[in-house]
C-alpha positions in Angstrom: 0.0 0.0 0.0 1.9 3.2 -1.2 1.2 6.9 -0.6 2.4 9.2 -3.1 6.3 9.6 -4.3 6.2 12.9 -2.9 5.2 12.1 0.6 6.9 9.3 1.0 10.0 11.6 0.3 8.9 13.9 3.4 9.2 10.8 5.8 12.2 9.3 4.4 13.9 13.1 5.0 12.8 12.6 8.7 14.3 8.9 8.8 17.4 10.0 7.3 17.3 13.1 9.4 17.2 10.3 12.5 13.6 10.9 13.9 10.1 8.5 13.3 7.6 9.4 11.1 4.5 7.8 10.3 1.1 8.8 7.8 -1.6 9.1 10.4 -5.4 9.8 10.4 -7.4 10.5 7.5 -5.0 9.9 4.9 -4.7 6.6 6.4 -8.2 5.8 6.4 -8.8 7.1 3.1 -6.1 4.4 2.0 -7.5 1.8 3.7 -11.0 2.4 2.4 -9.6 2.7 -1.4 -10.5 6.4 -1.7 -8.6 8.8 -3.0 -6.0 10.4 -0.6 -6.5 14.1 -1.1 -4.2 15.6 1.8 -1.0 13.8 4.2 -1.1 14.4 7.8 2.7 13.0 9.4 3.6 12.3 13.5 6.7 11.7 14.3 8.7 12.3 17.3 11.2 15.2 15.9 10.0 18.0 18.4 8.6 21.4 16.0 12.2 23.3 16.1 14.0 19.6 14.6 11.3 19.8 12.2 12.0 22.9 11.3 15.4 22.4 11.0 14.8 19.4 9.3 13.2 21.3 6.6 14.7 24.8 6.9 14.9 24.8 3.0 11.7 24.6 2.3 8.6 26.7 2.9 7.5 26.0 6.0 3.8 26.8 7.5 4.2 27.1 11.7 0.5 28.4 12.7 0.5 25.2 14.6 3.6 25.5 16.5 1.8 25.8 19.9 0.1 22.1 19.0 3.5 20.8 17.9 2.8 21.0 14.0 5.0 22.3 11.2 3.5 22.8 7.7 5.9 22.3 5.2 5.3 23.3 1.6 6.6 20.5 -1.1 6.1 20.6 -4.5 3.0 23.4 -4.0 1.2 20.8 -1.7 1.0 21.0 2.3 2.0 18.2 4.5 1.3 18.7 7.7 3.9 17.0 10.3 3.2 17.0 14.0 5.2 16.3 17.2 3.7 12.7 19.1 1.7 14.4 21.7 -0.6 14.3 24.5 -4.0 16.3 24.8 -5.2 18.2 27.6 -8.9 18.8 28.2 -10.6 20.9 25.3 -13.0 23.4 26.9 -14.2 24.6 23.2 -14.5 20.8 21.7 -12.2 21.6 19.2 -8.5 22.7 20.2 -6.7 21.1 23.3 -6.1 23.6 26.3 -2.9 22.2 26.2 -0.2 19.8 24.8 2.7 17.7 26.1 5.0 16.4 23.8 5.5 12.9 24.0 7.8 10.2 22.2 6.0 7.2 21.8 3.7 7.0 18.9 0.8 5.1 21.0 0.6 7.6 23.2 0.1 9.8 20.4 -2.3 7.2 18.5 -4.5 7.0 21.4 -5.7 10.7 21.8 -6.9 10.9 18.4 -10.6 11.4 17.9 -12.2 8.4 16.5 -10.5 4.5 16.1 -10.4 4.8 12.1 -8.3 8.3 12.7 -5.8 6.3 15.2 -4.3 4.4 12.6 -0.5 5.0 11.5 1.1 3.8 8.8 4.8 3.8 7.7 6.1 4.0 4.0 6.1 0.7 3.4 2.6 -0.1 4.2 3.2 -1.5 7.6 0.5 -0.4 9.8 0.4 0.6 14.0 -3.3 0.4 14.9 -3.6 0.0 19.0 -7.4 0.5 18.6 -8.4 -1.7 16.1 -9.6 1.1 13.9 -8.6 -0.8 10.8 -11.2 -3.7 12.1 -13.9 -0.7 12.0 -12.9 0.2 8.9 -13.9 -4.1 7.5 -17.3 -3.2 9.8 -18.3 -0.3 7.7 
């Protein structure tokens, strides 16, 4: 199961760089279901200022520093690439009051909002589901 040439080349920059880095959520799902992958959401353990510096040649988005994400622009398309984290409460549903940065990628897995979104993949297909979203997925 491959992701696109592109992507896969933003996760092997992190690997060679030293860090993790996995395709998580909906790009995931989407994969799993046979649709279309539209957009690539990343974790990996490099904190936001080794991503930058990972990736200080390129065009970089950081709007979601203070929830450990980097943006970083590659060939016109965003990938967005976020630091393994833990949530605190969310008092408006939507944003955590708070993070803590974290590196292991089940602890990161398991705060995610639904089963099917808590599904990580690496570039070779191999998948890290601690919920048993993929099993979902079959049920649907």
């Amino acid at each position: 199961m491959k992701m696109s040439d592109d992507a896969e080349k933003i996760i092997t920059k992190l690997e060679n760089s030293g860090f993790e880095a996995y395709f998580v959520g909906g790009c995931v799902r989407d994969k799993l279901m046979g649709r279309p992958v539209h957009d690539y959401d990343i974790t990996t353990n490099a904190l936001p200022e080794q991503i930058m510096n990972v990736f200080k040649d390129f065009h970089l988005i950081t709007a979601g520093l203070k929830h450990g994400t980097v943006t970083v622009i590659y060939n016109k398309a965003p990938y967005e690439i976020t630091t393994y984290r833990i949530d605190g409460g969310y008092s408006d549903s939507r944003h955590p009051d708070s993070v803590k940065f974290t590196s292991n990628l089940e602890d990161d897995l398991v705060r995610r909002d639904f089963t099917i979104n808590s599904i990580a993949m690496d570039k070779h297909g191999i998948i890290c589901d601690p919920l048993g979203g993929s099993d979902d997925i079959k049920k649907a």
